[in-house]
Structures are given as structure tokens and as C-alpha cells.
FITORLO-463307 format. One record per residue (C-alpha): residue number from 1; residue in one letter; chain; x, y, z. Coordinates in steps of 0.02 Angstrom, whole numbers. Each point is the difference from the previous one (the first is absolute). Example, Ala and Ser with C-alpha at 12.3 -4.5 7.8 and 13.67 -1.06 7.14 Angstrom:
REM FITORLO-463307
1:a:A:615:-225:390 $
2:s:A:69:172:-33 $
This chain:
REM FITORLO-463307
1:x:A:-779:-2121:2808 $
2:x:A:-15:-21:174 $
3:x:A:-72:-164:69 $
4:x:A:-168:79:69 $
5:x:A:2:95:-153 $
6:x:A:-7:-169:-120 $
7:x:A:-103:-95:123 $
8:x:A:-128:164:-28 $
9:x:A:26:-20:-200 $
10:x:A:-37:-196:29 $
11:x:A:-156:12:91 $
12:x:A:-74:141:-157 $
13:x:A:58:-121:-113 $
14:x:A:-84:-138:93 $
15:x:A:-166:107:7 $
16:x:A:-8:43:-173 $
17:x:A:15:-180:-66 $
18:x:A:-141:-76:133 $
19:x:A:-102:147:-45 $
20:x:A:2:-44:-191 $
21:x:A:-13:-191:38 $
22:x:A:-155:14:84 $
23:x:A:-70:84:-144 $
24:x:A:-47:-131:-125 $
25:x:A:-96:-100:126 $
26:x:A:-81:145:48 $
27:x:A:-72:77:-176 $
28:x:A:-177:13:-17 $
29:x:A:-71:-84:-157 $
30:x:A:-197:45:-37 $
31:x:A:-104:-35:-141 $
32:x:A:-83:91:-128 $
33:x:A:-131:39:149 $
34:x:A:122:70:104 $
35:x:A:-41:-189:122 $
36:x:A:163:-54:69 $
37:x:A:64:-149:-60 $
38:x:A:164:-138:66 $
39:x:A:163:-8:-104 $
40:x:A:-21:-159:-12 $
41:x:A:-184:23:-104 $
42:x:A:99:126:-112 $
43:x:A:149:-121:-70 $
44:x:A:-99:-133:-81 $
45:x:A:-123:123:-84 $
46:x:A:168:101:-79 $
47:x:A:80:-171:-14 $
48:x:A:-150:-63:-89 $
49:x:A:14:167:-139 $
50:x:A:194:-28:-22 $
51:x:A:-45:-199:-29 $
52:x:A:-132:71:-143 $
53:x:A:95:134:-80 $
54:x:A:192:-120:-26 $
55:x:A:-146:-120:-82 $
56:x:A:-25:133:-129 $
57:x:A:-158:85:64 $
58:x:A:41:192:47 $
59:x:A:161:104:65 $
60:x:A:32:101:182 $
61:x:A:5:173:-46 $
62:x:A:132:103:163 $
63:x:A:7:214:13 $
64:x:A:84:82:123 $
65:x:A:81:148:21 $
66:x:A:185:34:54 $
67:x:A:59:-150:118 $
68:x:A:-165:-81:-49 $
69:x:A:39:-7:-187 $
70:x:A:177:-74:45 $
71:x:A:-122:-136:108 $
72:x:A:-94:9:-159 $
73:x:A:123:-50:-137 $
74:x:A:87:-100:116 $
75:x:A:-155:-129:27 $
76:x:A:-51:-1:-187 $
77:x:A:161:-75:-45 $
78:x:A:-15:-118:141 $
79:x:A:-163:-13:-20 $
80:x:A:36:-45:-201 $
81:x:A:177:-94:0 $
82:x:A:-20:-101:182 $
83:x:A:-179:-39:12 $
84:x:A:-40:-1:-195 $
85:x:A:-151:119:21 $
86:x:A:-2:119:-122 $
87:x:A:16:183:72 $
88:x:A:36:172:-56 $
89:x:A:70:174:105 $
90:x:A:-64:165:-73 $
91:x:A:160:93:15 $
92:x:A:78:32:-160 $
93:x:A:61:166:-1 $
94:x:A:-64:51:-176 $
95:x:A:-166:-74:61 $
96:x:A:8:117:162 $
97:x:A:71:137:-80 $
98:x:A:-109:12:-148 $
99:x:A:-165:-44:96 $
100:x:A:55:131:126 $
101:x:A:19:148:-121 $
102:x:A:-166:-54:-118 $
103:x:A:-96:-51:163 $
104:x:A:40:66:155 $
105:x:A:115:-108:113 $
106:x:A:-160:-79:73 $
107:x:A:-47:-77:-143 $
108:x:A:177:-107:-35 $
109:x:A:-65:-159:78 $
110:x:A:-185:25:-45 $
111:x:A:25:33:-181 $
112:x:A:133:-167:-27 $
113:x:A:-119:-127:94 $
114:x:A:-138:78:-138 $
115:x:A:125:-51:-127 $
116:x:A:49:-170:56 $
117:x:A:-108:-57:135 $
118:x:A:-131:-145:-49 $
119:x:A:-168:-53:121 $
120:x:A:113:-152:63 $
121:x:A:144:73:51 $
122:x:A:37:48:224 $
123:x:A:82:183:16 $
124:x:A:117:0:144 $
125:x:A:-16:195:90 $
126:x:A:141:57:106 $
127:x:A:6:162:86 $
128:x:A:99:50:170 $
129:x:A:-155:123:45 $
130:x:A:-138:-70:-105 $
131:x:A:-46:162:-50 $
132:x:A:111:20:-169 $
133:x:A:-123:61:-132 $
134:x:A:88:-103:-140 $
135:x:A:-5:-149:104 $
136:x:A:-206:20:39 $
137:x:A:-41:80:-173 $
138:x:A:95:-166:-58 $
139:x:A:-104:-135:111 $
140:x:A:-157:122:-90 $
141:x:A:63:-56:-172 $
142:x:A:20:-175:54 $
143:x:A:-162:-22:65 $
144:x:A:-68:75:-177 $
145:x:A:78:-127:-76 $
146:x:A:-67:-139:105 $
147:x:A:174:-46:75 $
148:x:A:-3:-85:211 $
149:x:A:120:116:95 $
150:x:A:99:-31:148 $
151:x:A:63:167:84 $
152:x:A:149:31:124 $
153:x:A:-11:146:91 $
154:x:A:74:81:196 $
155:x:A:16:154:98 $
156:x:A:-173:57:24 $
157:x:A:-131:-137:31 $
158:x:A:-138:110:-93 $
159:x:A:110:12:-168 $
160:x:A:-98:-7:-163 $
161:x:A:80:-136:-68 $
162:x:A:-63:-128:137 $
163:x:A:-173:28:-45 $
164:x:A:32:-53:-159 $
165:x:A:55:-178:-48 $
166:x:A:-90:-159:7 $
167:x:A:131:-43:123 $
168:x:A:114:117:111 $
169:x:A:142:-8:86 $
170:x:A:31:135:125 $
171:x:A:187:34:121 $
172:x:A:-45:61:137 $
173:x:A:149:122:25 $
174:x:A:18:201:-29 $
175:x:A:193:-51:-52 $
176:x:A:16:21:-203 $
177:x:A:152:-115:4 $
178:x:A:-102:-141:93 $
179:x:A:-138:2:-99 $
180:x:A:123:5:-172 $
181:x:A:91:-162:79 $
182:x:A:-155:-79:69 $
183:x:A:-85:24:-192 $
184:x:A:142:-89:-83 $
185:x:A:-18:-143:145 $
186:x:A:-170:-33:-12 $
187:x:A:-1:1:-202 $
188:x:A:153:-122:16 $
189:x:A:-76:-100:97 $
190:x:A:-136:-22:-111 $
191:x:A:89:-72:-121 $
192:x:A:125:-106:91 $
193:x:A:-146:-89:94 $
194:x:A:-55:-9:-186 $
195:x:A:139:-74:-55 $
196:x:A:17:-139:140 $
197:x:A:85:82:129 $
198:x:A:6:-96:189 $
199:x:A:73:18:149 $
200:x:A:49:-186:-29 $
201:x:A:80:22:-156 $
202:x:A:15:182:-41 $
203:x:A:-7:54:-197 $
204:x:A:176:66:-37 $
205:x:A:121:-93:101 $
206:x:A:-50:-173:10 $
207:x:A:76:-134:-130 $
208:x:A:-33:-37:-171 $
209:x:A:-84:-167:60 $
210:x:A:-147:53:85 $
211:x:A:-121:-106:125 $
212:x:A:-89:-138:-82 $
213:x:A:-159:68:-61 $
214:x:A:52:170:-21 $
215:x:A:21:79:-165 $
216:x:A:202:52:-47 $
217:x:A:-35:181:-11 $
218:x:A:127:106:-128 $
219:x:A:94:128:103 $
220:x:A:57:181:-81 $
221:x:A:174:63:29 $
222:x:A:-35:191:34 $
């Protein structure tokens, strides 16, 4: 390539990653009310459900479909084996398949959280558009079972899905990758603030001898 040609390809690149790093900061959380509400009001009420549920009282509950069932599975494992709060993915493919045929593909969420969900448990609702039927006939199912529910939604600002959780966390961005990578930020985030992370000391990478006063925290390997 030409030098004009890769200072042209370094500039895109350049654009693309300060347009998804201003994303995060800029995500709209609301209430059940639709009020707007800081980040920083949001992490201590989730942090104060993931402190209740690894003491034995309830489970998160995550659905999403495509990228946002990989974001899905992914955090209920983390969720379960690095915080300790117990969590479960609806995407076994029996389950899907099955529910699918006998139900109707919008039903595949709905009709496991009638199954398994209990009154103290916190579904976790990711959609790209906000507008999956599976994803809002899920929240539906959730709510009749007296679960909270936190919803992560993008693309369109009047999405279904928004209007729908106790709490909601909205990218602001029409770009399906963004909002996929910006889901799986904010949800990790969640936890790793859960879990102790600092600027100071960070979670992962800081020694086996941590601070005085601060709790050693067990590290996975994945």
C-alpha cells in the first residue's frame, strides 16, 4: 500500500475505535418509568442483586438472540464460576429446537423462564434492536413470574425492549456490531466492579497478595 493509502486506512481505523469508546459513557440507562438515571446509581443496585443471589437467595436469568446469546452464555458462566452468582443461558439447542417446533420460535425464551424462573430471581434481556419478539415475549414471562429485569437494548431509541425493564440500558448507536460489543462491556463491567475491580488494583492482573483490607479474590483461567 501506498503511504497516503495506509495513513487513509489509519485514520478509519482510528475513527472506528473513538467512535465505539465513546459509547459506554454515553448509554442511556432509565428506569422502569422511562426517568433517566446515572451509571453510577445503576451499579450498586445490580451489585446489590449479585451480592443477594451468590448468598443463596435467587439466580440472573440472560436471552439473547444470535451474538446476544454468545453475550448470553458467555456472562452466565462468568457470572456463575468468577463471581459465584448462580446464573443460567437459555440456549440449549434441544431446548430451542423443541420449544421452537411445539411453540413457535417466540415462545423459546418465554416458555423456559416459566419452567425455571422463581419471584427472586433478575432476567438479564439483550437484544441489538430491542424489538426481537422472543426477547420481549421473554421479559413478559419474567414479569409473570415476579422476576426484576434489567434490559440491554440499541439501534432505535423507541425499541420495545427499553420500555420494559425495571432498569435499562440503552447504546446509542445504529451500528449492530457496536451495540453487540458495547452489551458484552457493560454486562462485564457489572460484574468485575462486582467482583472488586479498581483502577488501583485491577481484578485479573494484580498479585496474589492483594492491598491490605481487600479481600484475595479467586481468579478463573478461561
Amino acid at each position: 500500500m501506498t503511504k497516503n493509502r495506509v495513513a487513509a486506512m489509519q485514520a478509519r481505523v482510528e475513527d472506528y475505535f473513538t467512535e465505539l469508546a465513546r459509547l459506554p459513557e454515553q448509554t442511556v440507562v432509565t428506569d422502569g418509568k422511562a426517568a433517566e438515571m446515572a451509571m453510577a446509581d445503576l451499579f450498586p443496585i445490580m451489585i446489590g442483586h449479585f451480592a443477594r443471589m451468590r448468598d443463596g437467595d435467587g439466580k440472573l436469568l440472560f436471552v439473547g438472540n444470535g451474538a446476544s446469546a454468545s453475550i448470553a452464555s458467555h456472562m452466565a458462566l462468568d457470572f456463575s464460576k468468577n463471581g459465584k452468582v448462580p446464573a443460567l443461558a437459555f440456549n440449549d439447542a434441544a431446548a430451542l429446537t423443541a420449544l421452537s417446533n411445539d411453540e413457535g420460535y417466540d415462545q423459546v425464551f418465554a416458555k423456559q423462564i416459566e419452567y425455571f424462573a422463581a419471584e427472586t430471581d433478575l432476567l438479564i434481556a439483550i437484544s441489538s434492536s430491542g424489538n426481537s419478539e422472543n426477547i420481549v415475549k421473554a421479559v413478559q414471562a419474567a414479569r409473570a413470574k415476579g422476576c426484576g429485569v434489567l434490559t440491554l437494548s440499541g439501534l432505535g431509541a423507541d425499541n420495545k425492549l427499553r420500555q420494559l425493564g425495571d432498569y435499562n440500558l440503552f447504546v446509542p448507536s445504529g451500528e449492530y456490531g457496536f451495540v453487540e460489543v458495547v452489551h458484552g462491556g457493560l454486562i462485564h463491567a457489572l460484574l468485575d466492579i462486582f467482583m472488586g475491580w479498581s483502577a488501583r488494583t485491577g481484578l485479573w492482573n494484580r498479585s496474589d497478595t492483594p492491598p491490605a483490607g481487600e479481600p484475595v479474590q479467586k481468579r478463573g483461567v478461561a
